[in-house]
C-alpha positions in Angstrom: -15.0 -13.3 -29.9 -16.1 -17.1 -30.5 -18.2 -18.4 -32.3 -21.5 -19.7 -30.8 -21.7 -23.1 -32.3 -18.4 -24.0 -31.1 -18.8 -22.6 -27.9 -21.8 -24.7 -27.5 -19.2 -27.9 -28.8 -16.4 -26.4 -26.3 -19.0 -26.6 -23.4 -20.6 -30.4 -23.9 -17.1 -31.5 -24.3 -16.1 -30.1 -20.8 -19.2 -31.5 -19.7 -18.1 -34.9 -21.1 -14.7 -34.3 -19.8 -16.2 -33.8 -16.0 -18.5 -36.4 -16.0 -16.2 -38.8 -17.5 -12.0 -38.7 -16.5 -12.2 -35.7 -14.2 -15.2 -37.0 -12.3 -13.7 -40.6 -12.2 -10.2 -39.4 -10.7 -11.9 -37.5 -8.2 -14.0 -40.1 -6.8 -10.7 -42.4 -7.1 -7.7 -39.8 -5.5 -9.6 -36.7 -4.2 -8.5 -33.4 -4.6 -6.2 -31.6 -1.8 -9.1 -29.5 -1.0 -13.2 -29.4 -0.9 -13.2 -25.9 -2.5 -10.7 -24.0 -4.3 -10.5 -20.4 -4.1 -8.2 -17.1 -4.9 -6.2 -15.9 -2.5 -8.6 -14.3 -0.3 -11.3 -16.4 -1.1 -12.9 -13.5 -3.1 -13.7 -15.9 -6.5 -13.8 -20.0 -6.5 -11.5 -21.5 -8.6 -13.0 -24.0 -11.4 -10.6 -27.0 -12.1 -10.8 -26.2 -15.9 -11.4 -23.1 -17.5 -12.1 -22.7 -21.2 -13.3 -20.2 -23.9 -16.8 -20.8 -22.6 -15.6 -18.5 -19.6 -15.1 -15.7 -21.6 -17.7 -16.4 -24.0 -19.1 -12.7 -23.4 -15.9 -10.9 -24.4 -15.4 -8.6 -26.8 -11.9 -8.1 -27.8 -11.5 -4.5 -28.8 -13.7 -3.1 -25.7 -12.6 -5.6 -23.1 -9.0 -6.4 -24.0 -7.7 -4.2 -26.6 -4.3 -2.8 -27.2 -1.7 -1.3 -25.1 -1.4 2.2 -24.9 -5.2 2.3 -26.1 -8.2 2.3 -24.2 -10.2 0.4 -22.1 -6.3 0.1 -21.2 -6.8 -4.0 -19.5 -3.2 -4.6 -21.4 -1.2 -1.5 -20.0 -1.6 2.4 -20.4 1.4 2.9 -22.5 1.6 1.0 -26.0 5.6 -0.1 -25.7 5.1 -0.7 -22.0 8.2 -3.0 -20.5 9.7 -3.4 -23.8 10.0 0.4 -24.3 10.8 1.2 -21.0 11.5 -1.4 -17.6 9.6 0.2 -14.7 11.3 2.1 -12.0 13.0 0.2 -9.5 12.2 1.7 -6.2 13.6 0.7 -3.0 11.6 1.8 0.4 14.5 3.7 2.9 14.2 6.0 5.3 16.6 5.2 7.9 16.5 7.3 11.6 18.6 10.3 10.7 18.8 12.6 7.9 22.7 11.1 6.8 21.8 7.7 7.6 19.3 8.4 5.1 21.2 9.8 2.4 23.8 7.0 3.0 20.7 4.7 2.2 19.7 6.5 -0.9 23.1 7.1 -2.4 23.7 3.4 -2.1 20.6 2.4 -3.6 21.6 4.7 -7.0 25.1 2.9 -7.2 23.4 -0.2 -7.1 20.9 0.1 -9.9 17.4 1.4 -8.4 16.3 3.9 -11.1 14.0 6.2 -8.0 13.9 6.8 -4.4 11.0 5.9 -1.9 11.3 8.1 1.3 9.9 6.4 4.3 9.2 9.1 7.3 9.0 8.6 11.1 5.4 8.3 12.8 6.0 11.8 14.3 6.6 13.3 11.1 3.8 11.4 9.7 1.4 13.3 12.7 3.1 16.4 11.8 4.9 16.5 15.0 8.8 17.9 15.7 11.3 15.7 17.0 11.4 17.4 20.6 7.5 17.3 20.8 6.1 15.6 23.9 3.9 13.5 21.4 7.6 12.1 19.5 9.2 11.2 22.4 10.4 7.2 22.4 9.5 7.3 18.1 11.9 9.7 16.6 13.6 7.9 14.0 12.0 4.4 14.2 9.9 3.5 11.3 11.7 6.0 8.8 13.6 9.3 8.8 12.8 12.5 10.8 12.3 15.2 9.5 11.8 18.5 11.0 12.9 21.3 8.6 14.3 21.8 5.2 17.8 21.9 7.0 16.8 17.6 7.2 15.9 17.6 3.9 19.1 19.2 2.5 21.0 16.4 4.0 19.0 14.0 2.6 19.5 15.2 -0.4 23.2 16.2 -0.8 24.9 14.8 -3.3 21.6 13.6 -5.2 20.9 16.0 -8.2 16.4 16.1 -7.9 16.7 16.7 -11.8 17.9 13.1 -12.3 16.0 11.0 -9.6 12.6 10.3 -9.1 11.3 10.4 -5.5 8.2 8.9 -3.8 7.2 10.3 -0.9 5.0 8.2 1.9 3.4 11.0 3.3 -0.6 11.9 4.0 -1.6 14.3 6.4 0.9 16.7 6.5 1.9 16.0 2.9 1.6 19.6 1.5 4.6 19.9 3.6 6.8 17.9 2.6 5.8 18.3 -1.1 6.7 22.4 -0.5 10.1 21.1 1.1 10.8 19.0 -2.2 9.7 22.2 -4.2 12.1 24.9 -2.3 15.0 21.7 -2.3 14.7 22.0 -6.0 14.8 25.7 -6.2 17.6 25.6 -4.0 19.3 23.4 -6.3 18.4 25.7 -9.5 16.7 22.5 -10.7 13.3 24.6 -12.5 9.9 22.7 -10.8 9.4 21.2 -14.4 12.0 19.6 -14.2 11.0 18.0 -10.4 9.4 14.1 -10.8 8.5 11.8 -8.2 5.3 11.2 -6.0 4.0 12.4 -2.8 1.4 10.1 -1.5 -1.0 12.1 -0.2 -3.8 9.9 0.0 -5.9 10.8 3.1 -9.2 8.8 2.7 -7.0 5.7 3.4 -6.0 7.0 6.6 -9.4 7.0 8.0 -9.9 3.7 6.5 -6.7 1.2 7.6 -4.1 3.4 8.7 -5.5 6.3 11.4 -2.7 8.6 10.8 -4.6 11.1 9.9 -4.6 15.0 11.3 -7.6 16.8 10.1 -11.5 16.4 8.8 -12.3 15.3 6.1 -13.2 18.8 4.4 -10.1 20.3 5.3 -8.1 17.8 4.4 -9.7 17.1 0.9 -9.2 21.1 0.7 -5.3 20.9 1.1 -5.0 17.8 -1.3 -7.1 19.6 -4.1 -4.8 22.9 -3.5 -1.9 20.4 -4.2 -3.6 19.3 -7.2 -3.5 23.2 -8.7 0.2 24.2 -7.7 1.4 21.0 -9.1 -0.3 21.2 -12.3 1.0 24.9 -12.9 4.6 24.6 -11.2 5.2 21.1 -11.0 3.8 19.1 -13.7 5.8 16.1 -14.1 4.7 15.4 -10.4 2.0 13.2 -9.1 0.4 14.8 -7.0 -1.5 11.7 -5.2 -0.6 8.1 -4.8 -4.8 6.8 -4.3 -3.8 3.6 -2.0 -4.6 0.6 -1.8 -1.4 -1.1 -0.4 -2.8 -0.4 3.0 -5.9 -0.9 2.2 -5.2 -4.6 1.8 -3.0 -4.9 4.1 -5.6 -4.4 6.7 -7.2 -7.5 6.0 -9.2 -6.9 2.7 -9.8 -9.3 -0.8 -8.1 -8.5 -3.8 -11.8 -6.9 -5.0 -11.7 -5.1 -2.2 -8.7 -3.8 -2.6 -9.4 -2.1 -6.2 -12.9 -1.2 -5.4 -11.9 1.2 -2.3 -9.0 2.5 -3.9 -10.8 3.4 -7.1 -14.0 4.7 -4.7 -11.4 7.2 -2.9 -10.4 7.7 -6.5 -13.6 9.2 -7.4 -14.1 11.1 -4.3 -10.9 12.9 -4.9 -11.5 13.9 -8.8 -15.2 15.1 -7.8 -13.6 17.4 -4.9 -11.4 18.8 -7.3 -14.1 19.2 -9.7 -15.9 21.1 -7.1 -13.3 23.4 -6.0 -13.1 24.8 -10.0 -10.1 22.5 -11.8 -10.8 21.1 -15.1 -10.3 17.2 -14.9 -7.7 17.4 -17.6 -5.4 19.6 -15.6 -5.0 17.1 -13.0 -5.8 13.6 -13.5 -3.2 13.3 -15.8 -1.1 13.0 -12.7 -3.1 11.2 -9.9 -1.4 7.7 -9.8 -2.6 4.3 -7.5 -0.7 2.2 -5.2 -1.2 -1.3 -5.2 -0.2 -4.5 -3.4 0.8 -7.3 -4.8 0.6 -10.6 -2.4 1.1 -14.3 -3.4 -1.5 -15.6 -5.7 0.2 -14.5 -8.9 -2.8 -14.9 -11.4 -5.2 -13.2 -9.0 -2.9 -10.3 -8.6 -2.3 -10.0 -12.4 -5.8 -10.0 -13.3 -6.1 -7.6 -10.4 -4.1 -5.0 -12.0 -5.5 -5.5 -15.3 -9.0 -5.3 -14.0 -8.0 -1.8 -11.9 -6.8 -0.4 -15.4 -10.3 -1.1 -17.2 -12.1 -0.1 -14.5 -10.6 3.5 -14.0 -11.2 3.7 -17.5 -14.5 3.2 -17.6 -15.2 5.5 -14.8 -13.3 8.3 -15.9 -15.1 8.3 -19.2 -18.4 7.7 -17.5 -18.3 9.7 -14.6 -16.3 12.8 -15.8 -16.2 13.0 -19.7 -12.5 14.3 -19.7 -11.2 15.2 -23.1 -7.9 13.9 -22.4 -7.4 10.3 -23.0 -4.6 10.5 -19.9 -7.0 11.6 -17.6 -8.5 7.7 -18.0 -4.9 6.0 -17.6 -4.7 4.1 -14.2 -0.9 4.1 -13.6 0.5 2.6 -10.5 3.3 1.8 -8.0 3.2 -1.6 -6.5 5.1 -3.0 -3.1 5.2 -6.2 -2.3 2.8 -7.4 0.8 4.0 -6.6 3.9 1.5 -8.0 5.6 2.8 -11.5 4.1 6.0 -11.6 5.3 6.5 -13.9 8.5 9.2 -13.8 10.9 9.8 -17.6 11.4 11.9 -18.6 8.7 12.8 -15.3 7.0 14.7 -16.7 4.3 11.0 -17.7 2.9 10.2 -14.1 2.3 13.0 -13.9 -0.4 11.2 -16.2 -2.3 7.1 -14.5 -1.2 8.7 -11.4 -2.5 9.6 -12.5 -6.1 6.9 -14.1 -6.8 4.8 -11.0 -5.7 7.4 -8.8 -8.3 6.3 -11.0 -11.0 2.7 -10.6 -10.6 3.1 -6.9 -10.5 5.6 -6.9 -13.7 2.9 -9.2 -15.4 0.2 -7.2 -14.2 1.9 -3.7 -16.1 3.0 -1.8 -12.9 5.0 1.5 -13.5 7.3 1.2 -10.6 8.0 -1.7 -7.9 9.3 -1.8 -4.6 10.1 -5.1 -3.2 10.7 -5.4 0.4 13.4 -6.9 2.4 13.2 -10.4 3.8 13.7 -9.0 7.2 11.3 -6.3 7.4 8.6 -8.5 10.0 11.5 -8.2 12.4 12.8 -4.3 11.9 14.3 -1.8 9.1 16.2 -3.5 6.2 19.5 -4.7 7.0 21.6 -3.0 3.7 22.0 -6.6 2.4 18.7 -7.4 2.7 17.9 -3.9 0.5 20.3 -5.1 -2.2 18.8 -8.9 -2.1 15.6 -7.5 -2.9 16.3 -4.7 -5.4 18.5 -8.0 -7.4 15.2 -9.7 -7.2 13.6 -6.8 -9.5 17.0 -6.4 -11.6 17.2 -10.4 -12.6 13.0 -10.5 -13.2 13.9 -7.2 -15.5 16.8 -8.8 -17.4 17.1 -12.5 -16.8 13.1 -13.9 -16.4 11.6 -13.0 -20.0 8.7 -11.3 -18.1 9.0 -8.6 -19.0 10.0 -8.7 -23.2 6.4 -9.3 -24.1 3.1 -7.0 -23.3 0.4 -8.4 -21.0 1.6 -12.3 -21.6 -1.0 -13.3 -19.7 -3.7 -12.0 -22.3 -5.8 -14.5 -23.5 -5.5 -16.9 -20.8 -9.0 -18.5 -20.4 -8.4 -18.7 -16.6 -6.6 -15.0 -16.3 -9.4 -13.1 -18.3 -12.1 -14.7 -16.4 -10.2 -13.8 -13.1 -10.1 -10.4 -14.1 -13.6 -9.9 -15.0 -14.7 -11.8 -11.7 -12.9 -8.8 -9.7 -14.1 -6.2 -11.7 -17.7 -7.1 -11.5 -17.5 -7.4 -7.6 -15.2 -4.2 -7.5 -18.0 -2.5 -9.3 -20.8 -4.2 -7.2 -19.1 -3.0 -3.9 -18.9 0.3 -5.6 -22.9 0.5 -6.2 -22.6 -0.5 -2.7 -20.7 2.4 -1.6 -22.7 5.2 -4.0 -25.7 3.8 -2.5 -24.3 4.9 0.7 -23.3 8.2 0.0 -20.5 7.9 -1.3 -16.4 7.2 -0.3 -16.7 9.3 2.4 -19.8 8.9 4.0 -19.1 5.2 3.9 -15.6 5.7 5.6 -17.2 7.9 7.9 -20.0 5.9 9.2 -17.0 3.2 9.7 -18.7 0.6 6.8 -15.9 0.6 4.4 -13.8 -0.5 7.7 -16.9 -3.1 8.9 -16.0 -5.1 5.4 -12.1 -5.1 6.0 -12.1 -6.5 9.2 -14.6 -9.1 8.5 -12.6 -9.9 5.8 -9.4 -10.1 8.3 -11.0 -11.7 10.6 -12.4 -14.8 8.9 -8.3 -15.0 6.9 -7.3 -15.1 10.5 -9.7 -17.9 12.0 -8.4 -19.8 8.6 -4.8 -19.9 9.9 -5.6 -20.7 13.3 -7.7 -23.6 11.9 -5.3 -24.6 9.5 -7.2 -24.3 6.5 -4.9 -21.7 4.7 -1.2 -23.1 5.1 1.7 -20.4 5.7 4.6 -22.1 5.2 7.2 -22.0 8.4 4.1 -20.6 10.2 1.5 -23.1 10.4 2.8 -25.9 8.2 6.6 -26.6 7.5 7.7 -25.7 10.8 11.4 -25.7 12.3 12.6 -25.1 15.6 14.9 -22.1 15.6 15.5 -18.6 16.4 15.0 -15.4 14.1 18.2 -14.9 12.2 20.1 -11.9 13.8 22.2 -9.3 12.5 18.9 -6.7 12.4 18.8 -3.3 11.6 19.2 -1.6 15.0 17.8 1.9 16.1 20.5 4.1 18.0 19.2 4.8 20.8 21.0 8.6 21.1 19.8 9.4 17.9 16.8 10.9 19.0 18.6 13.6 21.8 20.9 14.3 18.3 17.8 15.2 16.1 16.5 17.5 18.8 19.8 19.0 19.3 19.9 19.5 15.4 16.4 21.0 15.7 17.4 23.3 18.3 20.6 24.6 16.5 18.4 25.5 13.1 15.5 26.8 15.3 18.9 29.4 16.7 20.0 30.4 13.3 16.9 31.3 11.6 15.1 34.7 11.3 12.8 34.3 13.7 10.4 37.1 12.5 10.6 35.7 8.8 9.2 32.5 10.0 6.2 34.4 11.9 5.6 36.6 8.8 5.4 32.9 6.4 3.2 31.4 9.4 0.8 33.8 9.0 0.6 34.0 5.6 -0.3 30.3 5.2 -2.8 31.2 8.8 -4.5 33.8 6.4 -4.5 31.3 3.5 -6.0 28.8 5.0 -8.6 31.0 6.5 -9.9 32.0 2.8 -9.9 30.3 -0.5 -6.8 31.0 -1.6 -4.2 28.1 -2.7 -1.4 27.4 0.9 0.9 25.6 -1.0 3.1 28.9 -2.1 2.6 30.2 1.5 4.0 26.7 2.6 7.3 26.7 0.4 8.2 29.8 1.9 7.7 28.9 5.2 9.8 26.0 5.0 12.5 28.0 3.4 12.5 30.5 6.0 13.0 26.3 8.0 9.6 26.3 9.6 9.0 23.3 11.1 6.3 20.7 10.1 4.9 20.7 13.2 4.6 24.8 13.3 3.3 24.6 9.7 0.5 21.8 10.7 -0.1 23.7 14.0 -0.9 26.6 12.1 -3.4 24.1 10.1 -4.8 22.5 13.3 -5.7 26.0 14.7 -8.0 26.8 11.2 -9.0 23.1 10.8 -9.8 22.0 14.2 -8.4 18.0 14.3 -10.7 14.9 13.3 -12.3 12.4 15.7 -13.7 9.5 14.1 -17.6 8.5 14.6 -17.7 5.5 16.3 
């Protein structure tokens, strides 16, 4: 991409340059630190970076063109200026009408899609009156317990004009079938259906633990997904690969992309195995990212997942369709970064996280609310962060150009820094056996919590400043005026649970069990099994029960 002579020029000038001014200052002032480094100290950081950095490049194969492969500048060629990504605001609030309060208010305030957080009981495939649920019904999302929940989450909101996301993993075929028979109860035709279900179980046994069964099973139910959606409900991922949690469990940035793209992998070859063609699903797998603080890291980040998946797809799987190589992906904001001294500081962690992920190409965003260290969203603290997305969209310029960091000396050799130790921890991991086997034999989680561990002894220290935390601090309570749980909210949900279990045909729901018992047993797909069952208003637990009994439930080697 250079010219060799000048490069050599470009690098004896630098030389010059550190030996001479820089070197002089240094010895004079000092620098602020005796090592710079990105956010998680994956890469140093050079004072000066220059077209010797990149010397290797190749425009056309490492760069390119949006909308064109390797893909590093975005998978669709018009990206933001064709299209702004989908706003997305993360609610799930302890009832069913709380929740479609939530989600109606969020549409009349601008957020183009819906991101449906579920309680931990749900998420263990557990019913509200469950010994198991008792003291968490309703606390870190909405329960839900039959489609009778789901229809009042979704009254009022047409599913033919709203995009939903759907945080659920182990007892995702579920809750997918309830979308699917919410939609046919609304005459909407399954085509028509768009929106996400997560689905992503690898990452449970890797930084989350809510996980249900083994691994074989599990991949089994995910890969059944995979075929309904593609014949019924096309326009619908059917995976978010994750690797929001994934980071927030402690790991780099490198990390971060090279376990999310190894789960990846392991989820296109089991599909593979089970008889799909690659073009008939990967179309419609999607990642989840997290964005945290370093912007440029976390731009390059994103750029380098895109190339990478790429790469991989073509290498690993030959598909014919060039969607099948497109990395396309939901970010949130980091969690994990949010403090609870001085809350107000989060407003201002989150937008500069939203602007790595717009610069970085992301197809949909959810930024979290400044108060979500201490408890649910307060509604104001919902619309303070879905403004943060609306005045990057229309008033910061971010997002009028395509990739504006392209060409940056610093960016482009940040992004090919994490894709060669991506790809390095990904040897790493084939070596081993692959994604599984390496989450299995706990080594994937051994490098996290290093990782975490070492970020931690850094705070403590005082070598990696938090502001209001260990540096900037002021003596003051947390600001009140938190989303509060009611407390009688979880005798209602049972009570509600109890008056559907009354009213339903009781021998239609045995009949739909043991259909999906009988499907399960075999080969064939559970998902049509499913929707009927939960329109006959099985529960989830009764549906994963009947799971559990075929699939046994997983215990992690330790």
């Amino acid at each position: 991409m250079f010219d060799p002579e000048e490069l050599d020029a470009i690098r004896e000038a630098k030389a010059a340059w550190e030996e001479g001014p820089y070197d002089a200052t240094v010895d004079r002032f000092g620098e602020r630190r005796d090592a710079f480094t990105t956010d998680t100290g994956g890469q140093s950081v050079d004072a000066l970076y220059t077209p010797a950095d990149v010397a290797d490049h190749d425009y056309r194969d490492d760069v390119g063109f949006p909308g064109a492969e390797p893909y590093t500048r975005g998978v669709y060629s018009t990206m933001h200026r064709g299209r702004l990504w989908t706003m997305r605001q993360y609610a799930g609030m302890g009832t069913a009408a709380e929740t479609n309060e939530r989600f109606s208010y969020l549409i009349d305030q601008g957020s183009s899609g819906l991101s449906m957080a579920f309680d931990l009981p749900t998420q263990m495939g557990y019913d509200s009156d469950a010994a198991m649920a008792e003291g968490e019904v309703g606390r870190s999302g909405v329960a839900i317990d039959t489609l009778d929940d789901f229809e009042t989450v979704f009254e009022g909101i047409p599913l033919d004009s709203v995009s939903t996301s759907m945080t659920i993993n182990a007892p995702a075929v579920v809750l997918l079938a309830m979308y699917v028979a919410m939609g046919d109860k609304q005459g909407v035709p399954r085509e028509e259906l768009r929106g996400t279900v997560q689905n992503d179980i690898m990452k449970e046994y890797v930084a989350r633990n809510l996980y249900i069964y083994p691994p074989e099973p599990s991949m089994r139910l995910i890969t059944d997904v995979f075929e309904f959606c593609a014949a019924e409900v096309p326009n619908f991922n059917t995976i978010s690969i994750s690797g929001y949690h994934i980071r927030e469990a402690g790991s780099t940035a490198a990390q971060e992309v090279a376990f999310t793209l190894a789960n990846g992998i392991e989820y296109v070859e089991a599909a593979v195995e089970a008889g799909l063609d690659v073009d008939a699903f990967a179309p419609q797998l999607s990642f989840f990212f997290n964005a945290h603080n370093n912007v440029l890291e976390e731009a390059a980040k994103f750029r380098a997942a895109r190339r990478m998946w790429a790469r991989i797809m073509e290498d690993r799987f030959s598909p014919a369709d060039p969607k099948s190589k497109q990395l396309k992906f939901h970010t949130q904001t980091g969690g994990s970064t949010l403090t609870a001294q001085q809350i107000e500081n989060n407003v201002v962690r989150v937008a500069y996280q939203a602007l790595a992920a717009v610069l970085g190409g992301t197809q949909s965003l959810h930024t979290n609310g400044k108060d979500e260290a201490l408890a649910l969203p307060t509604e104001r603290s919902v619309r303070t962060a879905l403004r943060t997305q609306q005045i990057l969209a229309h008033e910061s310029g971010a997002a009028d150009t395509i990739d504006p960091l392209a060409g940056s000396y610093y960016v482009e050799s940040l992004t090919d820094g994490i894709e060669a130790e991506a790809f390095d921890i990904l040897e790493e991991i084939d070596r081993r056996g692959g994604a599984l086997a390496a989450v299995e034999n706990q080594w994937v989680q051994r490098q996290i919590q290093d990782v975490a561990f070492e970020r931690q002894r850094e705070i403590e220290a005082g070598e990696r400043v938090i502001v209001g935390v260990n540096e900037y601090e002021v003596d003051e309570e947390p600001e009140m005026g938190l989303e509060e749980v009611d407390p009688d909210q979880e005798q209602a949900q049972r009570e509600r649970l109890a008056a559907v279990r009354s009213d339903r045909d009781e021998e239609a729901v045995a009949d739909a069990l043991a259909a999906v018992r009988e499907a399960a047993r075999g080969d064939e797909n559970v998902v049509p099994h499913v929707v009927d069952a939960v329109k006959a208003y099985a529960t989830v637990q009764e549906v994963s029960d009947t799971f559990r009994a075929e699939f046994g439930e997983y215990t992690p080697n330790r």
